[in-house]
Kinemage of the C-alpha trace (Angstrom):
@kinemage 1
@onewidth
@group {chain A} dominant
@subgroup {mainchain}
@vectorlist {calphas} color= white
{ca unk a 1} P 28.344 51.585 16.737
{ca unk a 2} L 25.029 51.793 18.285
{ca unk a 3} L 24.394 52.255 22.111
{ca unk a 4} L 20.679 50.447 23.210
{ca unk a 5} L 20.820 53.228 26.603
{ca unk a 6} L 22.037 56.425 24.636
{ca unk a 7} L 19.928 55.488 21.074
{ca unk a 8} L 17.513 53.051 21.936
{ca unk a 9} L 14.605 53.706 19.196
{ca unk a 10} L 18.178 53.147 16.893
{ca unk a 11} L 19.224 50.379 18.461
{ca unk a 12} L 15.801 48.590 18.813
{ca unk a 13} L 15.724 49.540 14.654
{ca unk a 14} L 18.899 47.935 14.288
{ca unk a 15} L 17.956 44.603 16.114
{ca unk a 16} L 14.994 44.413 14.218
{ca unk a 17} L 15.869 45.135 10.596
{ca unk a 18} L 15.908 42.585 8.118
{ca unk a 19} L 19.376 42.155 7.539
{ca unk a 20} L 21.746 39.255 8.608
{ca unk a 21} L 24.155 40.714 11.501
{ca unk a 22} L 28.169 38.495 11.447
{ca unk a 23} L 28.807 37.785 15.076
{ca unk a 24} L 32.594 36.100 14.540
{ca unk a 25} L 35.088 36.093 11.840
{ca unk a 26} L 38.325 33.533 11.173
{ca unk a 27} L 36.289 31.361 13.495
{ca unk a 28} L 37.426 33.666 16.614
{ca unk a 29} L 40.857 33.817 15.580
{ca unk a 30} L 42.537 37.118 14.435
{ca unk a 31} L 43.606 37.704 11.130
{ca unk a 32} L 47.018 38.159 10.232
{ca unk a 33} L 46.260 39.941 7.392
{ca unk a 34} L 43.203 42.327 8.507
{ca unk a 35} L 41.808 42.182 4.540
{ca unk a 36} L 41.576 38.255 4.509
{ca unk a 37} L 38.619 38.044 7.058
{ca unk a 38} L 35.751 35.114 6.466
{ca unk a 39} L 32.400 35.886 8.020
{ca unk a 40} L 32.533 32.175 10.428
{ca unk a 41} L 29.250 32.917 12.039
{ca unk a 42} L 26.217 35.446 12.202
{ca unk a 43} L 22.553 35.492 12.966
{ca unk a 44} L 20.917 35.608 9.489
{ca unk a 45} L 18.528 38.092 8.373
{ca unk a 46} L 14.732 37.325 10.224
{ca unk a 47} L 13.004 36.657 6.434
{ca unk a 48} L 15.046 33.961 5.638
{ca unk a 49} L 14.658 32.952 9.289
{ca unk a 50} L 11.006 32.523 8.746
{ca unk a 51} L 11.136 31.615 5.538
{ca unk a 52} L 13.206 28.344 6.253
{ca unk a 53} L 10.611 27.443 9.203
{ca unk a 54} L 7.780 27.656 7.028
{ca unk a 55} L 9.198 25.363 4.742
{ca unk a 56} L 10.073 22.539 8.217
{ca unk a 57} L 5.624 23.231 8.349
{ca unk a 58} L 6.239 22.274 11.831
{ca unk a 59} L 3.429 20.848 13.926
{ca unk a 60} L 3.288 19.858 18.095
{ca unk a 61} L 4.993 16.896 18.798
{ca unk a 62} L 7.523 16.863 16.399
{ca unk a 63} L 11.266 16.443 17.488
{ca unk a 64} L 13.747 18.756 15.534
{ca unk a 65} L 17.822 18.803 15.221
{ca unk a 66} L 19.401 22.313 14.231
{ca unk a 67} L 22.750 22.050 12.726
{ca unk a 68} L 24.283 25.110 13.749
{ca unk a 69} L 23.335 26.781 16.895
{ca unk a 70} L 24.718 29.912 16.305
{ca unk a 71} L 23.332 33.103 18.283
{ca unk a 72} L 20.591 30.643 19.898
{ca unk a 73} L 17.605 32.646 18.088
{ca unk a 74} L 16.406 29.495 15.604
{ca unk a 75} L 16.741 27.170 18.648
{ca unk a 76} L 14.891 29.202 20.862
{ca unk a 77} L 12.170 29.735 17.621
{ca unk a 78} L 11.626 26.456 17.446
{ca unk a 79} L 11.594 25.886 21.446
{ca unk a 80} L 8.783 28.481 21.270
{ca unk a 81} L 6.813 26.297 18.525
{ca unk a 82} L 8.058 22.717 19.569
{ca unk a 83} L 8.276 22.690 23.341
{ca unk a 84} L 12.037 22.660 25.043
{ca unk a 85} L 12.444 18.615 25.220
{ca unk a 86} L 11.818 18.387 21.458
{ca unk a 87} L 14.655 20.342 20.231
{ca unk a 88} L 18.018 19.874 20.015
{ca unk a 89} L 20.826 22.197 18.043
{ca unk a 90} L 24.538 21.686 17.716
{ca unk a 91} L 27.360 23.504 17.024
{ca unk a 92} L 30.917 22.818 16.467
{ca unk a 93} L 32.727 26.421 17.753
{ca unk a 94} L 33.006 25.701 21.734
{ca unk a 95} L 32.736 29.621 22.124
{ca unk a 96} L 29.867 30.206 20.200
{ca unk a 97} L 27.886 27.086 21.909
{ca unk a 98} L 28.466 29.182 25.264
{ca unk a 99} L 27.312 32.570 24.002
{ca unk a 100} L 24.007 30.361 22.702
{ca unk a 101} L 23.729 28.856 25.811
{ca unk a 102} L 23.537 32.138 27.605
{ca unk a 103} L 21.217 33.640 25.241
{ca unk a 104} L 18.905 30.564 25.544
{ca unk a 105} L 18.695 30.607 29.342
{ca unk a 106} L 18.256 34.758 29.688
{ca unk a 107} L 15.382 34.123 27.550
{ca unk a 108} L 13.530 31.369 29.232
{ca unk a 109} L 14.766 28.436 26.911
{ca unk a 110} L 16.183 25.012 27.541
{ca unk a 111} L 16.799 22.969 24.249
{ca unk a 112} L 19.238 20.417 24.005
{ca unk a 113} L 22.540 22.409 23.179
{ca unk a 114} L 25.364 20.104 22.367
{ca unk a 115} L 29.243 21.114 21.077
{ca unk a 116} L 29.929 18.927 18.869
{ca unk a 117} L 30.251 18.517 14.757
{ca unk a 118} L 27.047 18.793 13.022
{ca unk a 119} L 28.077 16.904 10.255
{ca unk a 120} L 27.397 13.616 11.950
{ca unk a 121} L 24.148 15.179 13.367
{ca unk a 122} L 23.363 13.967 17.087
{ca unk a 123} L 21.799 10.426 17.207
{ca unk a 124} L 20.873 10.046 20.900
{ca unk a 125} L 18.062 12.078 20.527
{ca unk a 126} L 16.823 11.270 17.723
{ca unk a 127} L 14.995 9.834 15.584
{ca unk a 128} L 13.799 13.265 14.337
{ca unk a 129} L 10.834 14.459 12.240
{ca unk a 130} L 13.020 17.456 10.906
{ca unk a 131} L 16.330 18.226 10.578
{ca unk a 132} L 17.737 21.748 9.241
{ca unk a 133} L 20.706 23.171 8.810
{ca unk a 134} L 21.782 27.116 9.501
{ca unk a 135} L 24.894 26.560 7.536
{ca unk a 136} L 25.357 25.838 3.497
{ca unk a 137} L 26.483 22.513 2.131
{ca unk a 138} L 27.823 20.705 -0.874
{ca unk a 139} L 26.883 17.677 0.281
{ca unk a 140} L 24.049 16.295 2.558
{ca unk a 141} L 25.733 14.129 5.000
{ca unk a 142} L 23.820 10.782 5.027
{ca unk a 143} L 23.636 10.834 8.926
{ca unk a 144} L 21.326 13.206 8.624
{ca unk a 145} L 18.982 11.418 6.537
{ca unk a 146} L 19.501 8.382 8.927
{ca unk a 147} L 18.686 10.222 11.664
{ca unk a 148} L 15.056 11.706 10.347
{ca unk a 149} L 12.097 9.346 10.373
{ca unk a 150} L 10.434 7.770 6.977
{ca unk a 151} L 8.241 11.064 5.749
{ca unk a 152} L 10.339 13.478 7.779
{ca unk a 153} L 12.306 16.679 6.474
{ca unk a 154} L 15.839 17.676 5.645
{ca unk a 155} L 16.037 21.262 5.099
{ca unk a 156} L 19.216 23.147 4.577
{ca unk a 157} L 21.095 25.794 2.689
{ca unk a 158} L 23.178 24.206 -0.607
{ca unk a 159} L 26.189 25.371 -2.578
{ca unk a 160} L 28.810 23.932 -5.009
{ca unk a 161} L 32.357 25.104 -5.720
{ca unk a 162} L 30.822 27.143 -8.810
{ca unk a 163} L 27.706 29.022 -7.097
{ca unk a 164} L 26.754 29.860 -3.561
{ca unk a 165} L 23.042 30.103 -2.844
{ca unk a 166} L 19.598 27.627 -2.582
{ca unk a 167} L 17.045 26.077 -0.151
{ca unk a 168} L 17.141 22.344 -0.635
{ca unk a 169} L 14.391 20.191 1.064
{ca unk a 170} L 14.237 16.834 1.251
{ca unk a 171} L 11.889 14.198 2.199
{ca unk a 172} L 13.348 11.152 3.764
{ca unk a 173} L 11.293 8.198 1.986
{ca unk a 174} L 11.125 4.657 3.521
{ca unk a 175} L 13.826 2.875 1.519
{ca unk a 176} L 16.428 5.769 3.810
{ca unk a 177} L 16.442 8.182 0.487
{ca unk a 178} L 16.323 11.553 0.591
{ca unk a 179} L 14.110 13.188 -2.383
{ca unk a 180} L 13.545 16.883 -3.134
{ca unk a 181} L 13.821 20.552 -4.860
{ca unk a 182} L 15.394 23.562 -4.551
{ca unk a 183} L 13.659 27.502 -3.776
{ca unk a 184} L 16.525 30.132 -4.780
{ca unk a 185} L 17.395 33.126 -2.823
{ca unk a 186} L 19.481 31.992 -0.047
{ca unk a 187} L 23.371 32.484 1.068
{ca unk a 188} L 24.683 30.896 3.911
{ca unk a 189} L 28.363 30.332 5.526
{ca unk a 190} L 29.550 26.841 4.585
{ca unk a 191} L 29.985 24.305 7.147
{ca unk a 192} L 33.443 24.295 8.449
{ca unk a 193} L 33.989 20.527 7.886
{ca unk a 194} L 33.385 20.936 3.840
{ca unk a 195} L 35.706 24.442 2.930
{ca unk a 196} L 37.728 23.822 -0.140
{ca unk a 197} L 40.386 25.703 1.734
{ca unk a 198} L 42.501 25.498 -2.166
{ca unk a 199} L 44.528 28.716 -2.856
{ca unk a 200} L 44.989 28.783 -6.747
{ca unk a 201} L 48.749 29.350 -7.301
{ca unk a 202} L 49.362 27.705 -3.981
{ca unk a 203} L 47.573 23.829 -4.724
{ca unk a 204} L 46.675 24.146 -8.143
{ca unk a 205} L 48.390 26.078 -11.230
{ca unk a 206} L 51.990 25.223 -10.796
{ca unk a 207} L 55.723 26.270 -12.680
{ca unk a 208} L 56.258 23.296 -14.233
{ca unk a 209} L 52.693 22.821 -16.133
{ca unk a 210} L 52.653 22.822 -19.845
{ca unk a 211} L 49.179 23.731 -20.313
{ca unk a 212} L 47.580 22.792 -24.110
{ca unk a 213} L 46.529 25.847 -25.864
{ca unk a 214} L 43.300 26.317 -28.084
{ca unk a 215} L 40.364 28.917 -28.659
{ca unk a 216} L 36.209 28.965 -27.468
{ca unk a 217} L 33.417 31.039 -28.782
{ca unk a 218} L 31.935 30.873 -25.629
{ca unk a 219} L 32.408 34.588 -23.704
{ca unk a 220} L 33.511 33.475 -19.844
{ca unk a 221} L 31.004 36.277 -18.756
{ca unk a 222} L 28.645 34.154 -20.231
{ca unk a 223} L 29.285 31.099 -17.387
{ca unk a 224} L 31.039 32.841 -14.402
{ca unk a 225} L 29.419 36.272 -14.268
{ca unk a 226} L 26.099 35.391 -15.359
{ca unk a 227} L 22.618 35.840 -13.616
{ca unk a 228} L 22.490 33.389 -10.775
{ca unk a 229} L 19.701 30.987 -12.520
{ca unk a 230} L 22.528 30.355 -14.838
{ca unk a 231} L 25.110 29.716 -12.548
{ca unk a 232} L 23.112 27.700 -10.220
{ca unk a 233} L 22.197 25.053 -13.247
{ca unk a 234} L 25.987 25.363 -14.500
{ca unk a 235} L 27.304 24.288 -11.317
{ca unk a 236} L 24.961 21.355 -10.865
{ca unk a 237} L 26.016 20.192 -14.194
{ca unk a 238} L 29.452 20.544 -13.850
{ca unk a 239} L 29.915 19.455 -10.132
{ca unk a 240} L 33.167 19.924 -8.913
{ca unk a 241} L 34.694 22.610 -10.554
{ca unk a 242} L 35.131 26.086 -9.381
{ca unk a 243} L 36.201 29.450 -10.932
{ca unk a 244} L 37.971 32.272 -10.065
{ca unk a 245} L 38.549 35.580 -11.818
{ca unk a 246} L 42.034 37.837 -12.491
{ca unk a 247} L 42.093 40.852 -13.300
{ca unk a 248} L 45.287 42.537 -14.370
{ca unk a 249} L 47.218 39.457 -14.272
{ca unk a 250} L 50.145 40.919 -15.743
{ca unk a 251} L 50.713 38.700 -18.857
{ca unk a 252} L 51.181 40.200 -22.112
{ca unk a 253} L 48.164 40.591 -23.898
{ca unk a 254} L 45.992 39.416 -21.266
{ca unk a 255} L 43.467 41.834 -19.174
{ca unk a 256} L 41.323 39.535 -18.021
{ca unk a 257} L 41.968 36.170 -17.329
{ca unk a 258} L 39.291 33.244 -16.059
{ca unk a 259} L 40.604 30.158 -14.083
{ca unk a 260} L 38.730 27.134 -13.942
{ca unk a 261} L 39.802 24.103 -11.727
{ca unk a 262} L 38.650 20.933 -10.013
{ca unk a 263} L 38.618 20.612 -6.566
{ca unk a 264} L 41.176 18.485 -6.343
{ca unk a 265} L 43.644 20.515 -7.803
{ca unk a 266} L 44.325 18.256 -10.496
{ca unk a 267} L 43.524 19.722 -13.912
{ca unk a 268} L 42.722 23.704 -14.687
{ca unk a 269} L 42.059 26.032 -17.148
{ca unk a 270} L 42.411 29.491 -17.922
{ca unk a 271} L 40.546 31.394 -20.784
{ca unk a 272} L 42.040 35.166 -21.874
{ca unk a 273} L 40.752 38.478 -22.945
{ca unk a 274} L 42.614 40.446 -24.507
{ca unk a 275} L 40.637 43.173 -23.717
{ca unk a 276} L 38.937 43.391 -27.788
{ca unk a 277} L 35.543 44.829 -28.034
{ca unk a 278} L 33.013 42.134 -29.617
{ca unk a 279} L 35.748 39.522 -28.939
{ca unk a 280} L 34.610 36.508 -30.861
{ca unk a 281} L 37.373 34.301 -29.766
{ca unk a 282} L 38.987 33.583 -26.300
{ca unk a 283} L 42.078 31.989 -25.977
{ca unk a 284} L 42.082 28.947 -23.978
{ca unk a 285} L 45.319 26.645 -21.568
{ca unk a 286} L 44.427 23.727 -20.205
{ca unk a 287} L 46.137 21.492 -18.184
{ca unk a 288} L 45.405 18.012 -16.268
{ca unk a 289} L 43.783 14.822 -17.231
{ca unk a 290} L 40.521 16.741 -17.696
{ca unk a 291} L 39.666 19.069 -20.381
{ca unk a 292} L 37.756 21.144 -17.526
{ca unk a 293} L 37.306 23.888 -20.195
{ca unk a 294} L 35.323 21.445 -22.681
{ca unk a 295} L 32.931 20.438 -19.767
{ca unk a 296} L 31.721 24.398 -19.265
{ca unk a 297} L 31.003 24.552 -22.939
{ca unk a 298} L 28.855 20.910 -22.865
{ca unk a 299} L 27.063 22.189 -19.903
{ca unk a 300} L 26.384 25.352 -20.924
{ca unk a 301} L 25.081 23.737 -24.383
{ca unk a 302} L 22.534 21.488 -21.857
{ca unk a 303} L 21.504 24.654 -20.348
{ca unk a 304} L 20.681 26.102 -23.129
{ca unk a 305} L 18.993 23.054 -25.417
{ca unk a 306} L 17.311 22.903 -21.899
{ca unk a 307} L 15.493 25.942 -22.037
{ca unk a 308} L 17.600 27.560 -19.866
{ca unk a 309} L 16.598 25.838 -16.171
{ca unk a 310} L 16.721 28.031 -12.893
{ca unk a 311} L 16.784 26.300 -9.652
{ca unk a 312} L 12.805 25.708 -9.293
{ca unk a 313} L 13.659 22.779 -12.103
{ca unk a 314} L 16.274 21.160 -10.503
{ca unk a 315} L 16.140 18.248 -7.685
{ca unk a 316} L 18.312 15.826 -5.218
{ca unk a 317} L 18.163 12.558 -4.398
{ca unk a 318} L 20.434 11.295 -1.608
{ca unk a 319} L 21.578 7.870 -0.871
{ca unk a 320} L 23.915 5.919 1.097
{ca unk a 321} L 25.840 5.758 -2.075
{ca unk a 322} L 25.665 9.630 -3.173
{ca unk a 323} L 23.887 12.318 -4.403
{ca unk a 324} L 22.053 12.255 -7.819
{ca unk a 325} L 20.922 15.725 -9.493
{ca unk a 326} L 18.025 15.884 -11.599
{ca unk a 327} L 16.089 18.167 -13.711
{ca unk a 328} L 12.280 18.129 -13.755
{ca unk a 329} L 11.987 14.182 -12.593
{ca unk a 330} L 14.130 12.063 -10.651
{ca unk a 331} L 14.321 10.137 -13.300
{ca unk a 332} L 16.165 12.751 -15.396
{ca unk a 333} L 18.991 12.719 -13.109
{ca unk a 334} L 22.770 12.557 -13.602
{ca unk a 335} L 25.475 11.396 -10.614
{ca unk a 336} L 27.056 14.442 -9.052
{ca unk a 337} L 30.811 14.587 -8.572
């Protein structure tokens, strides 16, 4: 705890430093369990702040939509550079639009501040010349793209099930598209409408599977604890699967054990180590009408015949119809699921 009257050259250090600050957890709501908290909002650290409004190159005149008020610092930001009547932000936590609203007004600001879902962005004042997002997604809701004009910008935070982290900005083309690339570096909360919300021997691995069994060559470490380049082209490739480690799981044999599923629960796969130095071969159960464990090894085999792509290679396109990833050209692109 810091006190701004007892401490205030602390305090003042505190506020400034470049480090992202959680203001809520469990959405507001306490924890029954006081180890299973999720950081539900926050104000993020001022780089990234900056960062992402470089990237809007906003100019006077331009209308903007926030997804995700938050704290009320990026709306006021962008008050500051914009003017008051060309901003809007919403945000879907009633509490948190209050606290926002408060900060906004102590500070001399008056955006447009509406509770509401984000997701479907907020058409009555729109149409915008950029729209960005203070939350992550794993998918760019197509209202957004319908609500930003022909040349305008979409810029917000992405993630998949298998990797959390990008800046993806798009440029809204004539035809209602949405084209663009990625810059690395960036974590956000996911938006609250898109959580997976799957528990693993809740929804997905269940008693009654009878799971095929076989070997790989390729080490899990490789795929799932790998430098984040790796995982961020893995999980474009691979889409909608997800991972999550055991340690310990107390099967014979087994120290470590990798689980591998889709996100709809419907096939999995789990790859041992028996806990052999220079382990050649893992030992492999799958189960489901997917051999999710055969699609890791493909795309880590397109990685690598790929020369090994990090996120400044990769693109989106967005369309009424879905999203399309890409590597190096649009026209190298493959649907994502």
């Amino acid at each position: 705890m810091c006190d701004r009257e007892r401490e205030p050259d602390r305090w003042w250090g505190a506020a400034y430093a470049d480090e992202p600050v959680v203001t809520q957890i469990n959405d507001g709501q306490d924890a029954e369990d006081p180890s299973d908290t999720l950081p539900s909002s926050s104000a993020s650290a001022p780089s990234i702040v900056f960062r992402m409004l470089e990237l809007l190159d906003l100019a006077p005149g331009m209308r903007a939509l926030e997804i995700g008020t938050g704290t009320g610092f990026n709306a006021a930001l962008l008050s500051h550079r914009l003017g008051d009547t060309n901003v809007t932000t919403i945000e879907l936590d009633p509490a948190v639009v209050e606290l926002a609203r408060s900060n906004l007004k102590a500070n001399g600001y008056a955006p447009t501040v509406v509770h509401g879902d984000g997701s479907v962005g907020w058409s009555v004042q729109g149409p915008y010349d950029r729209v960005m997002a203070t939350c992550s997604v794993k998918r760019v809701p197509y209202d957004w793209v319908r609500q930003t004009r022909p040349g305008g910008v979409v810029l917000t935070p992405w993630e998949n099930p298998w990797i959390c982290g990008g800046l993806l900005r798009l440029t809204v083309g004539d035809d209602g598209t949405a084209t663009g690339r990625y810059t690395p570096d960036s974590a956000f909360m996911l938006m609250r409408t898109q959580r997976l919300g799957l528990r693993l021997f809740r929804d997905v691995v269940m008693d009654e599977h009878v799971p095929t069994e076989s070997t790989t060559a390729l080490d899990p470490w490789a795929v799932a604890d790998s430098a984040f380049e790796t995982q961020f082209a893995l999980g474009h490739r691979l889409g909608d699967l997800w991972y999550a480690w055991h340690h310990g799981p107390e099967v014979e044999g087994v120290v470590t054990r990798l689980w591998v599923a889709t996100t709809d629960g419907g096939s999995w796969a789990a790859v041992d180590w028996d806990g052999t130095e220079n382990t050649e071969r893992y030992t492999v159960w799958q189960h489901g009408p997917r051999q999710v464990w055969k699609e890791v090894e493909a795309a880590h085999r397109w990685w690598l015949d790929n020369d090994r792509p990090g996120p400044d290679r990769f693109g989106l396109t967005v369309t009424p119809e879905g999203h399309t990833a890409w590597l190096d050209h649009p026209a190298n692109g493959w649907p994502l699921r």
